[in-house]
LUMDRENLUM-105802 format. One line per 3 residues: for each residue x, y, z of N, C-alpha, C. Coordinates in steps of 0.02 Angstrom, whole numbers, plus 32768, in hexadecimal, padded with zeros to 4 digits. Example, Ala and Ser with C-alpha at 12.3 -4.5 7.8 and 13.67 -1.06 7.14 Angstrom:
residues 2
8294 7EE4 8186 8267 7F1F 8186 8294 7F5B 8186  8282 7F90 8162 82AC 7FCB 8165 8285 8002 818A
//
This chain:
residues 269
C506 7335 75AA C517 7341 75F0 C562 7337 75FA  C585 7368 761D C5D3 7346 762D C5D8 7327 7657  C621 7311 764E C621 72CF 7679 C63F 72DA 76B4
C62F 72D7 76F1 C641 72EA 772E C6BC 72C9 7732  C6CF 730F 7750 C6FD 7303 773D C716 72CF 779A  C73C 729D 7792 C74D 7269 77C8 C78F 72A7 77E7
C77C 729F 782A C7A3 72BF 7856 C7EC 72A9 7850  C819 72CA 784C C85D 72D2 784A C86F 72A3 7896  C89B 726E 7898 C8A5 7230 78D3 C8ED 725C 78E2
C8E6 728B 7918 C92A 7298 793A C95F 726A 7954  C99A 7267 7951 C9CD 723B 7966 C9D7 724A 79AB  C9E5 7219 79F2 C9DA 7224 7A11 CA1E 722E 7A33
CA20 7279 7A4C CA61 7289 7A55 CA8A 7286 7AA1  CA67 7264 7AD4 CA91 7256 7AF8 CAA9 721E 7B12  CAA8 71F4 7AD6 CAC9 719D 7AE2 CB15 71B5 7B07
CB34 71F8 7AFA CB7F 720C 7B04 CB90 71F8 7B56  CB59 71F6 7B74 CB5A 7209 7BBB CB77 71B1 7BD9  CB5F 718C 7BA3 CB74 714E 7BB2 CBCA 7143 7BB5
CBDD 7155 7B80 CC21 7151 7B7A CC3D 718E 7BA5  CC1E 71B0 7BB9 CC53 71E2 7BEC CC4C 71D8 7C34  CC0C 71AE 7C3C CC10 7193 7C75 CC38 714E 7C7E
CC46 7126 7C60 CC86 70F7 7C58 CCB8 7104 7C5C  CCCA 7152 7C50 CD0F 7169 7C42 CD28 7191 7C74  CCF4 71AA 7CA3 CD0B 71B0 7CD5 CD01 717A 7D12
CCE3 7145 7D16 CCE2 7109 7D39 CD32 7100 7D39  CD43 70EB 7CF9 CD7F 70CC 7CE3 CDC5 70FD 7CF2  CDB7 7139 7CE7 CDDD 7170 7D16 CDF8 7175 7D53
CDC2 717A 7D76 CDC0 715E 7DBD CDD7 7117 7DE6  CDCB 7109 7DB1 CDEB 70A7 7DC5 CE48 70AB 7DCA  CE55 70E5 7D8E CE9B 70E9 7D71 CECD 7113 7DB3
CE9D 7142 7DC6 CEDE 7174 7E0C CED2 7149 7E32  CE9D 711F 7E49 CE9F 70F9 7E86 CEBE 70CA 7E76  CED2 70AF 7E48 CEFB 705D 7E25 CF5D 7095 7E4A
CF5A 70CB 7E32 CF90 70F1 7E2A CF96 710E 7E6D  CF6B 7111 7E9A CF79 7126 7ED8 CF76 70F8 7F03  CF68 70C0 7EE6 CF69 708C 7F3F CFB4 7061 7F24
CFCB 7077 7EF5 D02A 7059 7ECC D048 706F 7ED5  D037 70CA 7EF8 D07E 70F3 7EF9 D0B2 70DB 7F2D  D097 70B8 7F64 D0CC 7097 7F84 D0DF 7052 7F73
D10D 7027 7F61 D11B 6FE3 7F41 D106 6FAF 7F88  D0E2 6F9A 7F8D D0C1 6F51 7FAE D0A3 6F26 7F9C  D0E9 6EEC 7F8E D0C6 6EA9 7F88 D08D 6E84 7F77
D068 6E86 7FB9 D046 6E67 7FBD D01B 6E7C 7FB0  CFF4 6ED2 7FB7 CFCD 6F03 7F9A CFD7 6EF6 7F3E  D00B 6EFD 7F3D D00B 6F03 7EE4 D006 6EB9 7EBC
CFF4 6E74 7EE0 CFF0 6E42 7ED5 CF9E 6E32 7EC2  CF71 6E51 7F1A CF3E 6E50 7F05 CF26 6E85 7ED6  CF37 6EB5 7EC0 CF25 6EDF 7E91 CF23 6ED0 7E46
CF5A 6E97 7E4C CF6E 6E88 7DF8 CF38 6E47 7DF7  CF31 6E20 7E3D CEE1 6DE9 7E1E CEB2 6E09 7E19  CEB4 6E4E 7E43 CE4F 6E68 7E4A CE64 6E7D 7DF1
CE89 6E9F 7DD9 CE82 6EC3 7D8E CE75 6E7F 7D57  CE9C 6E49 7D59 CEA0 6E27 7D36 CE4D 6DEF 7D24  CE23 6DF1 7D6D CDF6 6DD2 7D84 CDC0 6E0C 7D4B
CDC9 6E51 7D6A CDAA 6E77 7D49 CDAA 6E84 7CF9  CDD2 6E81 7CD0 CDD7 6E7E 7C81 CDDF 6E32 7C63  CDE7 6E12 7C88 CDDD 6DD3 7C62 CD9C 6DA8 7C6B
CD7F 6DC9 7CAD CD31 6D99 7C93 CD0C 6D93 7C4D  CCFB 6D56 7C3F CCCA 6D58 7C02 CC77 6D89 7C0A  CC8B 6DA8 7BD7 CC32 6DC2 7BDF CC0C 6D94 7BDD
CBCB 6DA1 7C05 CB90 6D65 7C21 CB65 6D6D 7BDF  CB62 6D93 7BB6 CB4B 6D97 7B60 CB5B 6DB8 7B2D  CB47 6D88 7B05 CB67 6D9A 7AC7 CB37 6DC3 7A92
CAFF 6DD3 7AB8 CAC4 6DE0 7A93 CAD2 6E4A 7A8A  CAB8 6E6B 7A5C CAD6 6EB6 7A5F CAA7 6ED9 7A99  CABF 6EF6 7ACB CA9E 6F22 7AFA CA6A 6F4C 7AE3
CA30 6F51 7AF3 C9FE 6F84 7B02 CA21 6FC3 7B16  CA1F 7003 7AF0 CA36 704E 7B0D CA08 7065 7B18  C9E2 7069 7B65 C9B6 7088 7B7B C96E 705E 7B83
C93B 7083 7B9C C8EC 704F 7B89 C8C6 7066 7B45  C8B0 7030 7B30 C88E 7049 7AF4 C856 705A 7AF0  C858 7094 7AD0 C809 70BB 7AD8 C7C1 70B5 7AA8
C790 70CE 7AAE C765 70B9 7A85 C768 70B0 7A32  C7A4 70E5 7A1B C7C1 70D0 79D5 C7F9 70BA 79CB  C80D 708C 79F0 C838 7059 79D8 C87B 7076 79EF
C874 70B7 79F9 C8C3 70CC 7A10 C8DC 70EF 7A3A  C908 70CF 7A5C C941 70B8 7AB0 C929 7104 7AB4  C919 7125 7AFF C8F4 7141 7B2F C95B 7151 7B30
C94D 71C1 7B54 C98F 71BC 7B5C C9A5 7181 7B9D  C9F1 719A 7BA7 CA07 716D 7BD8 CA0D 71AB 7C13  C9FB 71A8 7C5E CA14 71EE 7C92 CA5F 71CF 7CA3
CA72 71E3 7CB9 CABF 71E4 7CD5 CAC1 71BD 7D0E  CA95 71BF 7D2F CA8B 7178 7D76 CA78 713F 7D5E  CA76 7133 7D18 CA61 70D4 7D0F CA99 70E9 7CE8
CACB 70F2 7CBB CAF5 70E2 7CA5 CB20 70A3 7CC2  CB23 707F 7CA1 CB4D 703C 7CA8 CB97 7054 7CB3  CBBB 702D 7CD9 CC05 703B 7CF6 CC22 7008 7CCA
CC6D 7018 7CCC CC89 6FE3 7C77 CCC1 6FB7 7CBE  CCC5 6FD9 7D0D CCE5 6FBC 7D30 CC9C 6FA1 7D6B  CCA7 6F68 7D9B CC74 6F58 7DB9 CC9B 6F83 7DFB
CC5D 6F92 7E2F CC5C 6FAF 7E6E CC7D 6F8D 7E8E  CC86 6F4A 7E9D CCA0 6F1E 7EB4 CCE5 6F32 7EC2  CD11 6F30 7E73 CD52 6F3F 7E67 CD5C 6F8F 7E85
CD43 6FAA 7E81 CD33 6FFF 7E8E CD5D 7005 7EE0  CD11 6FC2 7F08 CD14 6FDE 7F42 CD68 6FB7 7F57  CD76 6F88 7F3E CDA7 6F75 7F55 CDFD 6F98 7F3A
CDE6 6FC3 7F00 CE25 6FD3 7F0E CE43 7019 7F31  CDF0 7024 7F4B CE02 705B 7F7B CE05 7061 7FB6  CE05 700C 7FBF CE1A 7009 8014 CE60 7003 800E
CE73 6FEB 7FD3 CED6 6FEB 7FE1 CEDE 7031 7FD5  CEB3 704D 7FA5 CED5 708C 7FB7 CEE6 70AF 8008  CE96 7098 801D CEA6 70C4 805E CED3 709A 8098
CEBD 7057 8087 CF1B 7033 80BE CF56 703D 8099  CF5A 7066 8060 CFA3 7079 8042 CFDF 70A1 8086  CFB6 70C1 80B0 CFC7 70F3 80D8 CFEF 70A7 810B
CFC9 7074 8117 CFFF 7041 8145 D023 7026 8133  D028 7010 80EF D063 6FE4 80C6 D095 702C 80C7  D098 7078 80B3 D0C4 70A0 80CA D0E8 708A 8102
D0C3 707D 814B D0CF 7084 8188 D120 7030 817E  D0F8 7008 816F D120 6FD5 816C D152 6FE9 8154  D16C 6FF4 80FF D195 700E 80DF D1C1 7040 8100
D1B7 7068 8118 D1D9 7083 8159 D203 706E 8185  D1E8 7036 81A3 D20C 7025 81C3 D228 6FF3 81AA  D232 6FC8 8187 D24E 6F97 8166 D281 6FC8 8144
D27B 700B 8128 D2C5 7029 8115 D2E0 7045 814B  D2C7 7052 8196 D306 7068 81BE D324 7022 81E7  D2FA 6FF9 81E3 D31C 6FB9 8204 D335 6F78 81DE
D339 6F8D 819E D372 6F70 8176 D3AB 6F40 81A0  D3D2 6F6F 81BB D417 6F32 81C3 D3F6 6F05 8207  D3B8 6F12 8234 D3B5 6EDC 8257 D372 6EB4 824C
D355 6EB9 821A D326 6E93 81FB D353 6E50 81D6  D38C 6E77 81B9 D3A9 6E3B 81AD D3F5 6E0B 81D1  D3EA 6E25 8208 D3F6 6E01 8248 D3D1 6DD5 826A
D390 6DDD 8253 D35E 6DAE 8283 D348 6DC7 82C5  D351 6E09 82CF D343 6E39 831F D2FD 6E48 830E  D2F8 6E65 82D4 D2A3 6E88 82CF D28C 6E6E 828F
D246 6E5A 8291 D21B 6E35 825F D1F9 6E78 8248  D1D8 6E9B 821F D1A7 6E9F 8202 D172 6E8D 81CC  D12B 6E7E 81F0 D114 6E72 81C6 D0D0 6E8E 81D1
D08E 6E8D 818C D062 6EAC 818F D038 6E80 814F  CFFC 6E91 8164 CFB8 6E82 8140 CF84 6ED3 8136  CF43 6EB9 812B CF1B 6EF6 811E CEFB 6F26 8155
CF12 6F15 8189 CEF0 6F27 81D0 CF2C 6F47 81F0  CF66 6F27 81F2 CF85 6F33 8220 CFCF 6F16 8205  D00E 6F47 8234 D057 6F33 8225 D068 6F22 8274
D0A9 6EE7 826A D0BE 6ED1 82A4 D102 6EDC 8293  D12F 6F00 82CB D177 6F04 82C7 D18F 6EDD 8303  D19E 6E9E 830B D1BB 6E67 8337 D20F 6E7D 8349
D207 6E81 8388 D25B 6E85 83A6 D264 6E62 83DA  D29A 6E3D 83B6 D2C7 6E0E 83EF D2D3 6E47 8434  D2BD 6E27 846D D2CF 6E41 84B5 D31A 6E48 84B1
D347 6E18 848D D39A 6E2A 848D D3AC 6E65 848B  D389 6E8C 8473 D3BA 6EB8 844E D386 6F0F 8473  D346 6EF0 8491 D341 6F1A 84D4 D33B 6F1F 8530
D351 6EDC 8532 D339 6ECB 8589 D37E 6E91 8586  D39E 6EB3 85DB D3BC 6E81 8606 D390 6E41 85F6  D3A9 6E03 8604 D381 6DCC 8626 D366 6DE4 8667
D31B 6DE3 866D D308 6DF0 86BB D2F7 6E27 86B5  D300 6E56 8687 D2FF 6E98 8691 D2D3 6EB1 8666  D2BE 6EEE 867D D281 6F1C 865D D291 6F69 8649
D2E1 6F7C 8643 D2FB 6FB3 8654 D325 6FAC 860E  D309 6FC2 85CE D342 6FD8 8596 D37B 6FE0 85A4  D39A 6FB4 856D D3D8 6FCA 8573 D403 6FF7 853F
D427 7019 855F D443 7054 8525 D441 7042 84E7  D445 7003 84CC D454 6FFF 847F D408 7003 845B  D3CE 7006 848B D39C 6FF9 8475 D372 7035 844F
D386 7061 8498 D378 70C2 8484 D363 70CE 8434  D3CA 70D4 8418 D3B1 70ED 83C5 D37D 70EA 83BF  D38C 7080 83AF D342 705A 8388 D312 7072 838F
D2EC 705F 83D7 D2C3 7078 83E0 D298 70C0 83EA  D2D2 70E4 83D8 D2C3 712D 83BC D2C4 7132 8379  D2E5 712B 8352 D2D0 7113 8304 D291 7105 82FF
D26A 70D4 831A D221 70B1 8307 D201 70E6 8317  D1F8 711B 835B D1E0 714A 8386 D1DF 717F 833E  D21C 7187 8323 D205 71C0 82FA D1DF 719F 82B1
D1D7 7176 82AA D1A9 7153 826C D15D 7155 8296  D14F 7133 82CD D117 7130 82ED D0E9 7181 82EF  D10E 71B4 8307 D0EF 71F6 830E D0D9 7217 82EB
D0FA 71FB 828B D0E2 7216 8254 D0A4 720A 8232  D083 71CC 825D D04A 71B9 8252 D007 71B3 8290  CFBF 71C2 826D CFB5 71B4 82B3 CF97 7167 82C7
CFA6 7140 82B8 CF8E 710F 82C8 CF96 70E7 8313  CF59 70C1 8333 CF6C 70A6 8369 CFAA 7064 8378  CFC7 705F 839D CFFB 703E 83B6 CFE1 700E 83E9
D005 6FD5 83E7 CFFC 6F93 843E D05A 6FA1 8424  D05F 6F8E 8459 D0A4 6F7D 847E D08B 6F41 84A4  D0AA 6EF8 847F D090 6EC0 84A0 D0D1 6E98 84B6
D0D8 6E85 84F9 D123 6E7E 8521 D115 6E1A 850E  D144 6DEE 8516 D12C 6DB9 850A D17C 6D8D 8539  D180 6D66 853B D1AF 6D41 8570 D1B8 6CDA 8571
D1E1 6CD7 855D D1E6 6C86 8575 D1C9 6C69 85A9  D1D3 6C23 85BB D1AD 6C13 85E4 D1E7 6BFC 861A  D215 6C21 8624 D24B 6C10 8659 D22E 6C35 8695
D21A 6C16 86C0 D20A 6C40 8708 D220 6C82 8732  D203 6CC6 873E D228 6CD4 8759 D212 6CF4 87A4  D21E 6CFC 87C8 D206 6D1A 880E D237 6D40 8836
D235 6D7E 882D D262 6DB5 884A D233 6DEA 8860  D264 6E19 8891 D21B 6E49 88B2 D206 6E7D 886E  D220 6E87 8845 D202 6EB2 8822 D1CB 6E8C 87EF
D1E2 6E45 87DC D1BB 6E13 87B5 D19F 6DD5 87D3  D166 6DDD 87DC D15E 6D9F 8821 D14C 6D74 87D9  D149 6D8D 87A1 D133 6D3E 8748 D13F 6D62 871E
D13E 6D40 86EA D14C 6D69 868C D10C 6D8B 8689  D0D3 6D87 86A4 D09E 6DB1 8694 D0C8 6DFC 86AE  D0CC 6E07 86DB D0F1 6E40 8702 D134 6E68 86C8
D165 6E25 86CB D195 6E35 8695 D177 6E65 8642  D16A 6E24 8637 D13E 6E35 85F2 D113 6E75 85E6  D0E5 6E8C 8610 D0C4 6ED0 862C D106 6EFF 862F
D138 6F01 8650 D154 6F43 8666 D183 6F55 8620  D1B4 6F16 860C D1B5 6F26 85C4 D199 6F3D 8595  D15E 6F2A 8591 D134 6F4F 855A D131 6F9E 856D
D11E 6FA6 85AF D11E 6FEC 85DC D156 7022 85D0  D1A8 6FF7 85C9 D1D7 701D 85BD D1C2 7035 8574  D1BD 7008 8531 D1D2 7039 850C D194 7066 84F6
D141 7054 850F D126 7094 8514 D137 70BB 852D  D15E 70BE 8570 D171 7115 8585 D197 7123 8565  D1DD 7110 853C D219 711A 8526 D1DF 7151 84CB
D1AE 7130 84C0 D197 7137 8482 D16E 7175 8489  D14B 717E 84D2 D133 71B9 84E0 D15D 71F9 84EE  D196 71E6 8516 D1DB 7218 8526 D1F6 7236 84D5
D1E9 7211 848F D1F0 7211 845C D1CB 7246 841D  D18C 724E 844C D161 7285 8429 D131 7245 840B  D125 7208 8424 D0E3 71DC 8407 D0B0 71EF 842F
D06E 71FA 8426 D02D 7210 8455 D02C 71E6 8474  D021 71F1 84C6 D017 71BA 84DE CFCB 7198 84DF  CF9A 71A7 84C6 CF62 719A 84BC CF49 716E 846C
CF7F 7176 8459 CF6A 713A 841A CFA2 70FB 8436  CFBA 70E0 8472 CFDA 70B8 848A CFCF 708F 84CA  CFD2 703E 84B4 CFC1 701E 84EA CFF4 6FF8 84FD
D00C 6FE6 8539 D039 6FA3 855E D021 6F6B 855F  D027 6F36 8558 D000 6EF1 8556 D048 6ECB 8572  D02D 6EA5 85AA D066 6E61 85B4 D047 6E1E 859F
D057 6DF9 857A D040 6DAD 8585 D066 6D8F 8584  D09C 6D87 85B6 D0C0 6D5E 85E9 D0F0 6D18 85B1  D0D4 6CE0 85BC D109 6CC1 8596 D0C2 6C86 8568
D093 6CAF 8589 D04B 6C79 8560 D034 6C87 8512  D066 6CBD 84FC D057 6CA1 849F D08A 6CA4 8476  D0C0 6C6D 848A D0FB 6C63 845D D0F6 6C56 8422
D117 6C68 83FC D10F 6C5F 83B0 D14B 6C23 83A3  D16D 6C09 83DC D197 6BCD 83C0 D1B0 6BA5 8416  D1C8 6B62 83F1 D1CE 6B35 8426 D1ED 6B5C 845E
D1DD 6B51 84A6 D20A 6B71 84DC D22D 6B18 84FD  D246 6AF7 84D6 D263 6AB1 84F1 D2B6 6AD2 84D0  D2A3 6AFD 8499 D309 6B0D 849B D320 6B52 84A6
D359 6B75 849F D370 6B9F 84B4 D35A 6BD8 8471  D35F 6BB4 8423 D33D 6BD0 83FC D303 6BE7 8408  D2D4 6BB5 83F9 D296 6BD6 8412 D277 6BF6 8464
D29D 6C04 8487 D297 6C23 84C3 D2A6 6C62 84A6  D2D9 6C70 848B D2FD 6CC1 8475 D2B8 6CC5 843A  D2A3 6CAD 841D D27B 6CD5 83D1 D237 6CEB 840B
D213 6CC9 844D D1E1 6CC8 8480 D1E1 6CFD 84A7  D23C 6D13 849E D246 6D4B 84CA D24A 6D8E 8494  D20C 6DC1 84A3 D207 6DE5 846B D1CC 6E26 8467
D1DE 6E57 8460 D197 6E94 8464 D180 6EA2 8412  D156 6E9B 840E D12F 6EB8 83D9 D122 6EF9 83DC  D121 6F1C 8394 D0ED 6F57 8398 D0AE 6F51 835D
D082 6F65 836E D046 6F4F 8341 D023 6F92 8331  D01E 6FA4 82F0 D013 6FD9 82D6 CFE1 6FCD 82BB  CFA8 6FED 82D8 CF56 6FDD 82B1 CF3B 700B 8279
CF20 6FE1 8258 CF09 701E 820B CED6 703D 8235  CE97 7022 8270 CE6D 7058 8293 CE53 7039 82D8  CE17 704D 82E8 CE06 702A 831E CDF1 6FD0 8311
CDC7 6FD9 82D0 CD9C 6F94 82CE CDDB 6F6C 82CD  CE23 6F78 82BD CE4B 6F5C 82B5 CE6C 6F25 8304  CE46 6F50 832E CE61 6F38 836F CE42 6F0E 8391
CE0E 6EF7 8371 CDD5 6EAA 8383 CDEC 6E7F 8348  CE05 6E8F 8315 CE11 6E66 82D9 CE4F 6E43 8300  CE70 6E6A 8318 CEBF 6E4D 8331 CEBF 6E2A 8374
CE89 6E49 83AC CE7E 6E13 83E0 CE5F 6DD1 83C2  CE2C 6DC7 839E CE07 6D83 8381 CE3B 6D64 8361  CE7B 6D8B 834B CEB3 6D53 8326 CEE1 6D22 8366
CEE5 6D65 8388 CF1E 6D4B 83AF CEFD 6D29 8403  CEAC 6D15 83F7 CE82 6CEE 841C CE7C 6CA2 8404  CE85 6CB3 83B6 CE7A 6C8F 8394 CEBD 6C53 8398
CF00 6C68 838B CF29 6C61 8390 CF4E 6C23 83C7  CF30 6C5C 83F8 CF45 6C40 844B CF1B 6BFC 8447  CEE7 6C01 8437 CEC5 6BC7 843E CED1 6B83 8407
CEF6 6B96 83DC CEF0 6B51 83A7 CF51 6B3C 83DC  CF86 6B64 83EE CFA3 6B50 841A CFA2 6B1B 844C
//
């Protein structure tokens, strides 16, 4: 009798799908590593270099050799489909470096203005600064309002047309937040700094709308002389108290994130 011949054990040919699905995981990790860098920020490219470093230097949780696939009734690994393929980067890292990608667009906004306001950033007239939500460009009232006054003054225009044409290139929402010492004042046009503080902020939204900024991604806010950021007992800290913000939001949720800070704020005061 012959002897029954043993079936030929095919090699199983799409283990490939494993390694090409890694390789484009790891692809994808690489333009977004390369697109949320194309603009140079600090503090963006700080956390980027712990999330990467966090990510390739963990120890693997075993040392034992991986299972490729489930194993089937003869002993050998079941193919692999392309939706369980294992990622060689975690989702985690994924999702986070594609939120800097997409706040890459506000660290621009900052960078911007920090290169047209160069010579009075380093004067001490205008602060900018920014986190992941939102940019703040701080200006000393000196260098736009009389004392008492709510009415720009010529030297202010340029400036504040400079920012006007950075603002319009983006669409993001705006506060214009007016802010004031705590020196008293009562005149018929200002019966308090709430009043003051309000119409300031008011000027350079119209000045910003007269500018080509929408007036519908823009708000006026006064809060008077109740959230100083420094002592009002000297003449220093009265001038840093006296001061308009502009606050440039990455979106809406951004604009409860920034009231709960600056609730937050007022109150540990």
């Amino acid at each position: 009798m012959a002897r029954r011949k043993r079936p030929e054990e095919h090699e199983n040919l799409e283990r490939w799908l494993i390694s090409y699905a890694d390789f484009i995981t790891l692809l994808f990790a690489f333009f977004v590593v390369m697109y949320s860098i194309s603009s140079i920020n600090e503090g963006k490219y700080r956390v980027l270099s712990d999330t990467m470093v966090a990510a390739f230097n963990t120890p693997p949780k075993s040392l034992q050799p991986i299972q490729v696939g489930e194993e089937g009734v003869s002993g050998e690994p079941s193919p692999i489909k392309p939706d369980k393929a294992s990622s060689a980067v975690s989702p985690g890292v994924i999702e986070q470096l594609a939120q800097m990608a997409e706040s890459n667009e506000l660290g621009q906004i900052a960078t911007d203005f920090e290169r047209a306001m160069a010579p009075m950033i380093q004067k001490d007239l205008i602060n900018v600064s920014r986190n992941e939500l939102w940019v703040e460009i701080e200006i000393n009232t000196s260098i736009l309002f009389d004392s008492g006054s709510a009415r720009l003054e010529d030297d202010a225009i340029p400036v504040l047309s400079e920012l006007a044409g950075i603002l319009k290139r983006y669409p993001n929402y705006i506060q214009v937040e007016g802010f004031t010492d705590n020196v008293p004042i009562a005149t018929a046009g200002f019966p308090s700094n709430w009043e003051l503080s309000a119409h300031r902020a008011a000027s350079v939204v119209h000045l910003f709308m007269d500018k080509g900024v929408q007036p519908d991604r823009m708000a006026a806010i006064g809060y008077g002389e109740y959230r100083p950021i420094d002592e009002n007992a000297t003449p220093e800290g009265r001038r840093k108290n006296r001061r308009v913000v502009l606050v440039i939001l990455a979106d809406e949720k951004a604009r409860r994130a920034l009231d709960i800070q600056r609730n937050t704020a007022a109150g540990g005061a």
